[in-house]
C-alpha positions in Angstrom: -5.3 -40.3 2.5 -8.7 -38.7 1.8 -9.9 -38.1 -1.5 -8.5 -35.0 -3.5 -10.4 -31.8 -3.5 -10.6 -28.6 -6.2 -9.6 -25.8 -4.0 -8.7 -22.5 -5.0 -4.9 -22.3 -3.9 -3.3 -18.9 -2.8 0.6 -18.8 -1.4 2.4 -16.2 0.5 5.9 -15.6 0.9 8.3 -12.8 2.6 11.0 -11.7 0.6 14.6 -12.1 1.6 13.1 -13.6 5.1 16.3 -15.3 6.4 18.4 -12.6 6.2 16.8 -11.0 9.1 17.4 -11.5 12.4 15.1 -13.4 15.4 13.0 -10.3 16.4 12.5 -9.0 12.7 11.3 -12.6 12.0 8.9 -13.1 14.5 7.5 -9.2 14.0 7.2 -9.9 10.2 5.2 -13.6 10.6 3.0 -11.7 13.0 2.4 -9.1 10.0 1.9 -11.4 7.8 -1.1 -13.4 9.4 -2.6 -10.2 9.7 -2.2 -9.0 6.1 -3.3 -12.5 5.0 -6.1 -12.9 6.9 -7.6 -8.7 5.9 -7.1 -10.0 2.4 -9.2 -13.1 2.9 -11.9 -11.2 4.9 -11.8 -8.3 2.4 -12.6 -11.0 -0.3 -15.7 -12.5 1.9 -13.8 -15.6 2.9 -14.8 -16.7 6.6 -12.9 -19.0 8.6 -15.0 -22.0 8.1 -14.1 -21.7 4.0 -10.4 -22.1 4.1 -6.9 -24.4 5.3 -3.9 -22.9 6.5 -0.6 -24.3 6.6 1.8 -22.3 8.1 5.8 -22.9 6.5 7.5 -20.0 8.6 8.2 -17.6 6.0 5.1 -18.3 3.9 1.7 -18.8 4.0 -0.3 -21.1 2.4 -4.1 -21.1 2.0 -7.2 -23.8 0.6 -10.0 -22.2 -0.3 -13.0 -23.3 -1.0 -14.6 -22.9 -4.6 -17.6 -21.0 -3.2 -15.7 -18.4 -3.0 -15.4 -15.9 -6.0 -12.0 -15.8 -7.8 -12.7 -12.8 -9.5 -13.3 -11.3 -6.4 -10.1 -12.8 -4.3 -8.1 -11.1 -7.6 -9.7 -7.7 -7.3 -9.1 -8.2 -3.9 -5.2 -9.5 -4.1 -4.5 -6.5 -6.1 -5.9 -3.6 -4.5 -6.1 -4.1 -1.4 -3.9 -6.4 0.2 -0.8 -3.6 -1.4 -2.9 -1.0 0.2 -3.1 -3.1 3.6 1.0 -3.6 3.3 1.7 0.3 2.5 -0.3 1.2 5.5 1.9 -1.4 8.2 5.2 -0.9 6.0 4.8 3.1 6.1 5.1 2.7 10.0 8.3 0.5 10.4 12.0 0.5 9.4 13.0 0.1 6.2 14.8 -2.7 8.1 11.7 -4.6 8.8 9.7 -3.5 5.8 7.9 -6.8 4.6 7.2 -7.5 0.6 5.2 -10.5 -0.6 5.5 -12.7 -3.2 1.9 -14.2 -4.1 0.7 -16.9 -6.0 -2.6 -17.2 -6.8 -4.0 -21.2 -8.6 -6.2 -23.7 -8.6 -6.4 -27.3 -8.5 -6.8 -30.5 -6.5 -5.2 -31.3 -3.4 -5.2 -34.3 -0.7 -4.8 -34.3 3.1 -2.9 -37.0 3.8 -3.2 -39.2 7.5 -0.8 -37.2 8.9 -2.4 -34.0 8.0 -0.1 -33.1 5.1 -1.2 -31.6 1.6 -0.1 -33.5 -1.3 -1.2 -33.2 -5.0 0.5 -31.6 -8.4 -1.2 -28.5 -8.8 -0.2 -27.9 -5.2 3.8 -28.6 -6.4 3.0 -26.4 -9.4 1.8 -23.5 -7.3 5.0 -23.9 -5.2 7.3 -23.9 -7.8 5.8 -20.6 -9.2 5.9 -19.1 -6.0 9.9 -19.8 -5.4 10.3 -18.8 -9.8 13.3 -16.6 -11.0 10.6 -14.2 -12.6 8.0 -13.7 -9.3 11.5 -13.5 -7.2 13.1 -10.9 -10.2 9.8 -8.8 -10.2 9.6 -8.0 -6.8 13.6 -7.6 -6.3 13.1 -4.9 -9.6 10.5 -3.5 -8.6 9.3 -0.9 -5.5 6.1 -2.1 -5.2 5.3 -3.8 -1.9 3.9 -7.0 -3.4 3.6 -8.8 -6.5 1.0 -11.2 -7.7 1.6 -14.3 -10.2 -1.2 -16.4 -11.6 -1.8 -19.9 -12.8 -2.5 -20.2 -16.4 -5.7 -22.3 -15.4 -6.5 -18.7 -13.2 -5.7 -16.1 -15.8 -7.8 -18.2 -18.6 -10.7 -19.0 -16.4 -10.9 -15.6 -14.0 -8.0 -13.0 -15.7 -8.9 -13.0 -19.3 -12.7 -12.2 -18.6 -11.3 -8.8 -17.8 -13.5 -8.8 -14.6 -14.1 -5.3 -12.9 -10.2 -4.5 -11.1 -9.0 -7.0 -13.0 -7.4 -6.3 -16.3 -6.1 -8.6 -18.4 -3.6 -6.8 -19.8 -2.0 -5.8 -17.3 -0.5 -9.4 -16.7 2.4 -10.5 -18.7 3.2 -14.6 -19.9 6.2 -16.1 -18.4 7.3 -19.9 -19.1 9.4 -21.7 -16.6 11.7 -24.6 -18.5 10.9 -27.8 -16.4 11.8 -31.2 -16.0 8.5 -31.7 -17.2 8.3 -29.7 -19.9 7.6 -25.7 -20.1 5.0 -24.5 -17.1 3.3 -21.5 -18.1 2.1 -18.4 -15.6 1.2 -14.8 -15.7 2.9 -12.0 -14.3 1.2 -9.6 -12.9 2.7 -6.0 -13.9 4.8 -5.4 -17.3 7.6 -7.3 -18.3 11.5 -6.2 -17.5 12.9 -4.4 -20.4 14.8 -6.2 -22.8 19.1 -6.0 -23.0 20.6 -3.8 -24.8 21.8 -6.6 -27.3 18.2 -8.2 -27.7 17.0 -9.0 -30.9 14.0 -7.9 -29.5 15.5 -4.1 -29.8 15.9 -4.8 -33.8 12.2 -5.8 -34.1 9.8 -3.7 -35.8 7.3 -1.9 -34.2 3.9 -1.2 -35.5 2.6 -0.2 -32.2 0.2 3.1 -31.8 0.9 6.1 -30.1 4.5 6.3 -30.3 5.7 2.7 -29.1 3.0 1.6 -26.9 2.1 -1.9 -27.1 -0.7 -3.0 -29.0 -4.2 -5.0 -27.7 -1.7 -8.0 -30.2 1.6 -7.6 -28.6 2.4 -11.0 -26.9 4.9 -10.7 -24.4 6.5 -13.6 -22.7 9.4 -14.5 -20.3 11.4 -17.4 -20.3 13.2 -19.2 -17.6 15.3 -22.2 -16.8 15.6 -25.0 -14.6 13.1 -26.2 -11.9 12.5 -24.2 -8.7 10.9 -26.2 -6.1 9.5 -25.1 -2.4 8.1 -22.4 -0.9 11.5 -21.2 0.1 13.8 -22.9 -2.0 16.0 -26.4 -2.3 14.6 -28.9 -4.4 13.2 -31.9 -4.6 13.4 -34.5 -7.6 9.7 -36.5 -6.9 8.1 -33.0 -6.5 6.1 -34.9 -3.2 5.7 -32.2 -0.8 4.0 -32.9 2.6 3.9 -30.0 4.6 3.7 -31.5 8.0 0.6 -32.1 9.9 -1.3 -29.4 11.4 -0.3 -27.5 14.4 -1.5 -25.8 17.3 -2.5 -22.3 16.8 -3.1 -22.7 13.1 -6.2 -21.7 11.4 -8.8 -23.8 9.7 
């Protein structure tokens, strides 16, 4: 196994995938290497900078540090919903294709058979397949929606770099085996039940309700979501298969 690397790590998925049928598949995997590769060369990232690994109804990319995570987030959030609106306006509703992405950062391994191993690759994972990125989309009519790392949002988010605004992410903790795993949400938080204690709360917000620059807001899930789409797996190990003809490097 070689020696683990920092990349930054950015995951794809197509919402409710399965549920369509051999043609829509192969139509929407085709539309999603194209979407995914605009994004990347929209953010300045050139073949020779990044991995792919290709898991059918995601994508997952390495990429190297070189290139600018401020930029890849700009990027992420303009215009990859712009590049989806434009192929989704065209189509069926039917074959309309909406993306889960997850966008982190840490150190990964290739292993000899050319699989990628390494925790902040399982972390990554298991934010991509959460309750709250797969709630957001499924509430939501936007065409994507983005979720970030904590290590991300401190390091790149919170900076408040230009098409980036920080407060325009919400904090969401997913209950783990290991102990609580904190992201942020990219978009505002679902409203609160009827019956929340949240709805007795005082408010000393300006303007009439709206939140504060102090307001904290914060999701909270259970249990452990594991894979890029779905199942679980107890040792958290994932090797995603050695590389395969047609794939880009």
């Amino acid at each position: 196994m070689s020696d683990p690397v920092y990349r930054t790590i950015l995951l794809f998925d197509i919402e409710r995938f399965g549920k369509r049928d051999n043609v829509e598949q192969a139509y929407l995997r085709r539309m999603l290497y194209d979407v995914v590769d605009a994004t990347l060369l929209a953010a300045g990232v050139d073949e020779t900078s990044r991995l792919r690994a290709d898991r059918g109804d995601s994508v997952m990319e390495l990429i190297d540090t070189r290139v600018s995570v401020p930029i890849l987030a700009k990027i992420l959030l303009t215009e990859t919903p712009a590049l989806l609106h434009s192929r989704n306006r065209l189509i069926a509703d039917s074959t309309r294709m909406r993306l889960r992405i997850v966008l982190s950062a840490g150190y990964v391994a290739v292993d000899e058979l050319g699989g990628w191993v390494g925790r902040d690759l399982n972390h990554a994972v298991r934010l991509l397949d959460s309750g709250p990125l797969r709630e957001a989309l499924t509430n939501r009519s936007d065409d994507c929606v983005l979720c970030t790392s904590d290590g991300v949002y401190q390091g790149v988010v919170s900076d408040g770099h230009l098409g980036v605004r920080k407060e325009d992410f919400h904090r969401i903790t997913l209950e783990t085996k290991e102990g609580p795993t904190v992201a942020w949400l990219h978009g505002a938080p679902a409203d609160p039940a009827p019956d929340s204690p949240a709805d007795d709360a005082p408010t000393d917000s300006p303007a009439g309700g709206a939140p504060s620059s102090a307001q904290h807001n914060e999701s909270h899930v259970g249990g452990d979501h594991y894979g890029p789409s779905g199942g679980t797996n107890g040792d958290l190990n994932f090797d995603f298969g050695s590389s395969r003809r047609g794939e880009r490097r």
